[in-house]
Structures are given as structure tokens and as C-alpha cells.
N, C-alpha and C positions, 0 to 999 in steps of 0.2 A: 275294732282296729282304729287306730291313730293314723287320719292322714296329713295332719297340722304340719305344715312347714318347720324347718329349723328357726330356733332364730339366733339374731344376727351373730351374736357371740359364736353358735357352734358351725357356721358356715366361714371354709378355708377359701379364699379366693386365692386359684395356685397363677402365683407371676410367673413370669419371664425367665427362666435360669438365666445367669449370668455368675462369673466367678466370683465377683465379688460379695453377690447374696447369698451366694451358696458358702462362700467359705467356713462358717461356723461349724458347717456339717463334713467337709470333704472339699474335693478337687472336680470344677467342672475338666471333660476332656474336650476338645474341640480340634480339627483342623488346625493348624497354627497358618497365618499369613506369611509370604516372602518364601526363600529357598532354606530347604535342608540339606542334608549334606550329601552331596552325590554318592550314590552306590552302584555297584553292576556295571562298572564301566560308563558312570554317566546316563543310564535310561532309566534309573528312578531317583528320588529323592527320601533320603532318612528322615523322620524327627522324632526323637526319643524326647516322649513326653514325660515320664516318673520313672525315675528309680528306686522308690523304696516304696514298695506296696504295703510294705509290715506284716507280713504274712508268717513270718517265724516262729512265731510268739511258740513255746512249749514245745516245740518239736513240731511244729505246721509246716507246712511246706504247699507252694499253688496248685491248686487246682481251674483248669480252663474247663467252665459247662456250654451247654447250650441252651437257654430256655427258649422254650418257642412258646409267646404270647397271645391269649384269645385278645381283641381288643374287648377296651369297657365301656360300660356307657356313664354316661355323668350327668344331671349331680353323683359321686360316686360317698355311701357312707363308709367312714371310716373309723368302727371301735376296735381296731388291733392294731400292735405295735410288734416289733422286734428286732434286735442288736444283737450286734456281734462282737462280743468284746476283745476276743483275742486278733481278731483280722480285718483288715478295710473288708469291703465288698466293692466288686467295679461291674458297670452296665454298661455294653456299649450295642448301641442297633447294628444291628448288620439291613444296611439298604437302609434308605431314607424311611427311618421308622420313629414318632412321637411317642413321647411317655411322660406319664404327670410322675412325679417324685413327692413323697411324705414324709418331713422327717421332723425330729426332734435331738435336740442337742444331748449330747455323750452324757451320762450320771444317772441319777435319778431315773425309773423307769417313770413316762409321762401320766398323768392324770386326767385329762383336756385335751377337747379339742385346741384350746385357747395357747394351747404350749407347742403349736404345730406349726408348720410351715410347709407351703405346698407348692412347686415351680413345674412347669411345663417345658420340656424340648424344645428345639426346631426341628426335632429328625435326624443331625447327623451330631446333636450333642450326646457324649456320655455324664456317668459319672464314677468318683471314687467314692465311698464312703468311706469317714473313716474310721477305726474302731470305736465300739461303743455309742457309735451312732443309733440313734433310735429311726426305722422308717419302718414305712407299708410296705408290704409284699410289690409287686412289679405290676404298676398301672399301665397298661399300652393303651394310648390312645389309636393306634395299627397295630391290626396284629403282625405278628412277625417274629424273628430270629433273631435274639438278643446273646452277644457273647457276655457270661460272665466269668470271672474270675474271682476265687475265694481261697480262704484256709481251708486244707482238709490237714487230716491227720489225729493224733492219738488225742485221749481225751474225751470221745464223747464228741458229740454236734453242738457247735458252738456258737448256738441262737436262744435269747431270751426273748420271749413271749409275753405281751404285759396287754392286758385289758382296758380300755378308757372308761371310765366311770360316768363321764361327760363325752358318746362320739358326736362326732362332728360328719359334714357332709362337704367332700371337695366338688367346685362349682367351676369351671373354665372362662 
């Protein structure tokens, strides 16, 4: 048995989400700051964050899950991938819940750790992916009750599966 450390190359140090680093991959969701738009007579406030999830694709239509999350432990290895070509995918915590996020950018199925990128939560961020995004299955750093939303519909299950040749290890 091998218990030699990764090296540098195959170790992802997952940052910070923020929309900006994320964007290549998808839509951070977050709280928006200031007032939305009054509803109910004034006792709550709206903010309609996205309207076009892209879910239609072929005759898709949403589907709302629930995954309930073990937490993981980290360093976490990572040699699998998977996309969804015809539909975003979106995660959002239910309760202040963390989660490390894996992805690789839409085309090409990845090869490398080296072609990955890996962001960390605060708890009350979500995310969109967006089609053909390549990530990891659902890292919860807490466990817990993640709402997701996806394509369902004709077609088949619309996940590809790709193997790393080179995994890599996410490290917080």
C-alpha cells in the first residue's frame, strides 16, 4: 500500500466561492443585499434571483430533490467527474450548511486533477451549474438537507461519468 502524499500538481486547494471565480462554471446564488420587492401585504420581501435555469432542453422540464448530505472528511480524493449536458444543476443548503464544490469547465471530459477547480461555501451560498459543466458528486462539509433542482424527463438520465487518469486530492 502507497501512503506517499499527493504532490503539488495533484492537490486542489478549494478557495473562497465568490461569483466572480465561479463564473466560468455557473451562477453563485446568494442573499442579495438592500430591499426586494414587497409581497403579502408588505411582511415579506421577493428577490427573484434567475429566470432561466435551462432546463428544457428536449422535452425536460424541473425537477425539485432533496438530497440529504453525510458530511466529508478532507483532504477529500477526487478521481470522478460528471456533467450534465442538457440542464444546469442548482444546490442550494437548506440551514446554514457548507459545501466544497469541484468543477471543470463545459466540453471536453477532464483528464487531471490540474484542469479542476475547487471553492468552498459560507453556508448560506448556493450554486447553478451550468450545462455541461463538469463537477464532483455533493461535498458537504455539514451534513444536512440540500435543495436541488434539475432536468428530469424523456431521454434517459442525463449524466456523463468521466474518470481522472491523474486524481487529485481537495485540501481546505
Amino acid at each position: 500500500m502507497n501512503d506517499a502524499s499527493p504532490t503539488a500538481a495533484e492537490v486542489l486547494m478549494a478557495q473562497p466561492l465568490t461569483p466572480q471565480a465561479f463564473r466560468p462554471y455557473g451562477t453563485v446564488i446568494a442573499a442579495p443585499a438592500g430591499e426586494g420587492r414587497p409581497i403579502n401585504g408588505g411582511n415579506a420581501q421577493r428577490f427573484d434571483l434567475l429566470d432561466d435555469l435551462r432546463l428544457d432542453a428536449e422535452g425536460g422540464r424541473p425537477m425539485l430533490a432533496l438530497f440529504r448530505a453525510q458530511a466529508r472528511r478532507f483532504p477529500h480524493e477526487v478521481s470522478e467527474m460528471e456533467c450534465h449536458a442538457l440542464g444546469s444543476q442548482t444546490f442550494v443548503p437548506l440551514g446554514d450548511r457548507r459545501f466544497v464544490i469541484v468543477v471543470a469547465r463545459a466540453g471536453d471530459a477532464p483528464t487531471s486533477a490540474q484542469q479542476l477547480a475547487a471553492f468552498v461555501t459560507d453556508g448560506r451560498q448556493g450554486v447553478v451549474l451550468a450545462p455541461g459543466t463538469w463537477h464532483h458528486a455533493l461535498l458537504a462539509l455539514d451534513a444536512g438537507d440540500f435543495a436541488v433542482i434539475e432536468r428530469a424527463g424523456s431521454g434517459g438520465v442525463d449524466c456523463d461519468v468521466c474518470l481522472l487518469r491523474e486524481p487529485g486530492s481537495v485540501r481546505l
